[in-house]
N, C-alpha and C positions, 0 to 999 in steps of 0.2 A: 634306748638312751640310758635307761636305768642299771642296763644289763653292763653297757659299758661303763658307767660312772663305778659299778662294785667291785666292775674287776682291774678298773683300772688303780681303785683305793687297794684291794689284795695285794696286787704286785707293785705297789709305792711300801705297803707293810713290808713285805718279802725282801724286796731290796736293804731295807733299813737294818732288817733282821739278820740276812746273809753279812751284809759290813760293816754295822756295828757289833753282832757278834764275834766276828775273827777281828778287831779291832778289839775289843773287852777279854778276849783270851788272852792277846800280845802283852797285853797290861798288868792281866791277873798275874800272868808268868812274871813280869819285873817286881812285882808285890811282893810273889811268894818268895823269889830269892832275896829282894834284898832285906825281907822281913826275918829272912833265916828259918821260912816256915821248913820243916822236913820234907822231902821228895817223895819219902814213901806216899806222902798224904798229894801228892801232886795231881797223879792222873784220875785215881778215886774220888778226891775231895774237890781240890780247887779246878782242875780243868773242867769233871765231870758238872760239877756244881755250877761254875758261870758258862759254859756251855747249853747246859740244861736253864738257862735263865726264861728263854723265848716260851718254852713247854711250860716254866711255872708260872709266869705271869699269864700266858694265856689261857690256862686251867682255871686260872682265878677270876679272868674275865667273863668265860664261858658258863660258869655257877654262877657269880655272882653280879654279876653285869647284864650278860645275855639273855641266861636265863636258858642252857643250850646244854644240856648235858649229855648229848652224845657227842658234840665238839670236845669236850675237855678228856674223858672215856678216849675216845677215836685218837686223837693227840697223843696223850699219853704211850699206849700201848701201839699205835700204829707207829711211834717215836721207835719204838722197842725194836719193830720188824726193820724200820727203816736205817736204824745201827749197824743191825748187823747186815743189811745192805751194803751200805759204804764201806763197813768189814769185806767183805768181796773185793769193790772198787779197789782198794786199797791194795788186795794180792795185784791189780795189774802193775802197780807202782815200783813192785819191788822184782826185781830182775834176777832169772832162773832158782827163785825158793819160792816156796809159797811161804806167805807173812805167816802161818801160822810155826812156820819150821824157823824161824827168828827171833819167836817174843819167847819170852819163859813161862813158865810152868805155873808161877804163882798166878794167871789168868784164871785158872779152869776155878781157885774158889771164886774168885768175882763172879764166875760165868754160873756157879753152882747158886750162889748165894740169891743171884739173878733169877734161875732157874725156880727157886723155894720162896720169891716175894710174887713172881706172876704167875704163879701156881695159886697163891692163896688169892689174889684177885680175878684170878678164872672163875675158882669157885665160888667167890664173892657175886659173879655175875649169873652164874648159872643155880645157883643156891641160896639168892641173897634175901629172897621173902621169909627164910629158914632161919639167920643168924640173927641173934639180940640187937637188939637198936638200943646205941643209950642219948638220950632224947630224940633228934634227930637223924643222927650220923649212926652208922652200922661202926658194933663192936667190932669189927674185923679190921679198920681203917687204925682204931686203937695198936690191935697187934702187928698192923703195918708198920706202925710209927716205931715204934716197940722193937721190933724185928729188925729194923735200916739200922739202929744204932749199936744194936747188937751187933749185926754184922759186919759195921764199919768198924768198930772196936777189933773181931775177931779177923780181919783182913791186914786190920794195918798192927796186932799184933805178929799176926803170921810174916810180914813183910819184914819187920822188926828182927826177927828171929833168923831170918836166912840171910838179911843184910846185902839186898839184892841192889844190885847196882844200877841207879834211875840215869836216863839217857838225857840229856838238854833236849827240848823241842825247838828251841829258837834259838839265837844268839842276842844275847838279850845286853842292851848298852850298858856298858861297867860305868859313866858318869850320870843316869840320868837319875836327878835325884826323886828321896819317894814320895814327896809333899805331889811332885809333877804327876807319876804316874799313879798317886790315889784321884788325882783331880781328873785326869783324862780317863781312868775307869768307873768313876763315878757317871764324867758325861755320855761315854758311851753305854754303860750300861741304861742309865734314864732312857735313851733312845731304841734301844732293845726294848723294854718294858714298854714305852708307847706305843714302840710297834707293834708288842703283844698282845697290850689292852686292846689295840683297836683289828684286830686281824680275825680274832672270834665274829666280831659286825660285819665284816662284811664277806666269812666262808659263809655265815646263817645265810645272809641275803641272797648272797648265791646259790646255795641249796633251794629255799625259798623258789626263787626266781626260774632258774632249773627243772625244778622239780626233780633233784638228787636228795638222795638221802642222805643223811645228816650224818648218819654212821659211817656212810660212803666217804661223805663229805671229810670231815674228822680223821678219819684215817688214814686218806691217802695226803689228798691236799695241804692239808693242815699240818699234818703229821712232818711228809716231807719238808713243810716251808721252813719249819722249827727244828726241826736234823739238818737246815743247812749249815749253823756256827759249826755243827760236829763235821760236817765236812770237810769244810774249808781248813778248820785244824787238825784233822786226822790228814789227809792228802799234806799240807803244811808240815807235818812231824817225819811222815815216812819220808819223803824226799832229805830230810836235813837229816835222816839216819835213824829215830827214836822212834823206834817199831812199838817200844812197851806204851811210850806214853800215848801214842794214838790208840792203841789196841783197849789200854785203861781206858782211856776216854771214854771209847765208847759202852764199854762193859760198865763202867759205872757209871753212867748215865743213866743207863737201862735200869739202875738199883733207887739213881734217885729221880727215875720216872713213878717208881710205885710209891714214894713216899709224896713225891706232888701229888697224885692219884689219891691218896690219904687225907691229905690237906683239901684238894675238892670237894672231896666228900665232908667234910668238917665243915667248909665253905656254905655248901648248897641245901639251905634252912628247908627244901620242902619234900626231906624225905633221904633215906641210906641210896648215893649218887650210883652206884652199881643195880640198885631195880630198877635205879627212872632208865638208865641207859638201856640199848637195843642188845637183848641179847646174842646177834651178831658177832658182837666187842670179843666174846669168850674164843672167837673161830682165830681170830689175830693174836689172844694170846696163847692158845693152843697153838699155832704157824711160829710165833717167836720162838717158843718153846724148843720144835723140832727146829728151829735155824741156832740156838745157844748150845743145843747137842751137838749139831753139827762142827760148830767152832771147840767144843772139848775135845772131840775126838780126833780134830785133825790139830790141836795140841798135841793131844797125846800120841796121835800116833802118824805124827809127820815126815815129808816123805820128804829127802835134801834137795830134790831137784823138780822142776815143774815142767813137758812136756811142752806146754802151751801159754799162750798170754795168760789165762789162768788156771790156780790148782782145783782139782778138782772140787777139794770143799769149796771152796769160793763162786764155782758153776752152780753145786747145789744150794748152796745160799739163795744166790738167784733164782734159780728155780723155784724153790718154796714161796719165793718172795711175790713171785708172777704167778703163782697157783693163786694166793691170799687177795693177788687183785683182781683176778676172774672170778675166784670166787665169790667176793662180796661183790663186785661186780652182778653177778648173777643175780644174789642173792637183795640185792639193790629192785 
């Protein structure tokens, strides 16, 4: 009975998460146009940022709620693998190119900048009894924090400079006014954030109950249920034609996964949140790693036509992606 009352509170969270997050996208996007915010800052900032709402609020409950630190660890970075997942998914959407033979070039710094903040949280996990702690939290979370705005500064200068041309995601109502759609992003966002706060209680319970490991647990379940707003508006973008901004989405998400990862560790008063966690965590983001290479290179060096329902980068995305689950699997 227990077993079913937690999983059936998970998948009440999940559901809430899944539609009120592609419902809190639709919204953010009538914001940013009718506020005049710039486009460059669209897929980076504002999709990547209320997309990524479920991942921070549930980091925050996972520290400082739970009490679970290989939930919010596992989340984060298993968020990471699971992007560039749907990164895959998404080539099957798009008909004879692979998606990486469509988006532009200015990707690969997202993808690099990506590449340079979960590198430094690898080693945060695999080296973290080594780096300075200033009181609680590890100095390295400092130069995470440090690092995101740096390189959000040096992205959306780069963007600036080539004057690259941002695609609509949606068609978004020319009368709706913006009093309406701050009110309706407000309430759907509250209902993402409940769902988050309470979705850390009951993967614990689960694992718990299971007897799965919490790392286990954290990164795949968890992980997935909070990359589903990224889903639903990535799959949502490529269909209505705007390869870039689904492709952003998800590369910047992954940039301000490590800066919630930052903020956890700020959060979690009993000690630098990369030693409590299972060093496991380091194997997923060494796997992200090799899947964000993968996505440069078949930028860079894309092929016009695709063979098969998918391109081949997109196969190996997959693949990697299914090694990371056998092996903690295993490793469980």
């Amino acid at each position: 009975m227990q077993l079913l009352l937690q999983t059936g509170g998970f998948i009440l969270c999940s559901i809430i998460i899944i539609f009120c997050g592609a419902k809190l996208s639709k919204y953010g996007d009538v914001i940013a146009e009718l506020s005049g915010l710039g486009k460059a800052w669209f897929g980076l900032i504002v999709m990547a940022g209320v997309t990524s709402l479920p991942e921070l609020f549930t980091g925050i409950s996972a520290v400082a709620i739970v009490g679970a630190p290989d939930i919010a660890v596992g989340d984060a970075l298993g968020s990471c693998a699971f992007n560039l997942l749907i990164l895959a998914i998404l080539d099957y959407f798009v008909r004879g190119k692979p998606i990486s033979s469509v988006v532009t070039k200015s990707h690969i710094l997202a993808g690099l900048v990506g590449v340079f903040l979960i590198s430094l949280s690898v080693i945060g996990i695999i080296f973290g009894k080594k780096i300075p702690v200033i009181g609680w939290f590890s100095s390295s979370s400092l130069l995470l924090i440090i690092l995101y705005l740096v390189s959000i500064h040096i992205i959306f200068s780069n963007e600036q400079r080539n004057r690259l041309k941002k695609l609509e995601m949606t068609p978004t109502p020319q009368n709706l006014p913006m009093a309406l759609a701050i009110r309706r992003y407000v309430l759907f966002a509250s209902l993402v954030i409940a769902g988050a706060i309470a979705l850390p209680y009951f993967a614990n319970n689960l694992s718990e109950i299971t007897g799965v490991n919490k790392s286990f647990t954290g990164t795949l379940l968890v992980a997935a249920t909070t990359s589903m707003p990224e889903l639903v508006v990535s799959i949502t973008a490529v269909r209505l034609g705007s390869m870039d901004i689904a492709v952003g989405n998800l590369l910047g998400s992954n940039i301000f996964n490590m800066l919630i990862l930052a903020l956890d560790d700020i959060l979690y008063n009993e000690g630098p949140l990369l030693v409590a966690a299972n060093p496991n965590h380091a194997l997923s983001g060494m796997v992200t790693l090799l899947m964000t290479a993968v996505v440069g290179i078949g930028i860079i060096h894309s092929q016009p036509r695709k063979r098969y329902a998918l391109a081949l980068d997109a196969i190996i995305l997959i693949v990697l992606y299914l090694i990371l689950v056998i092996a903690l699997f295993y490793l469980n």
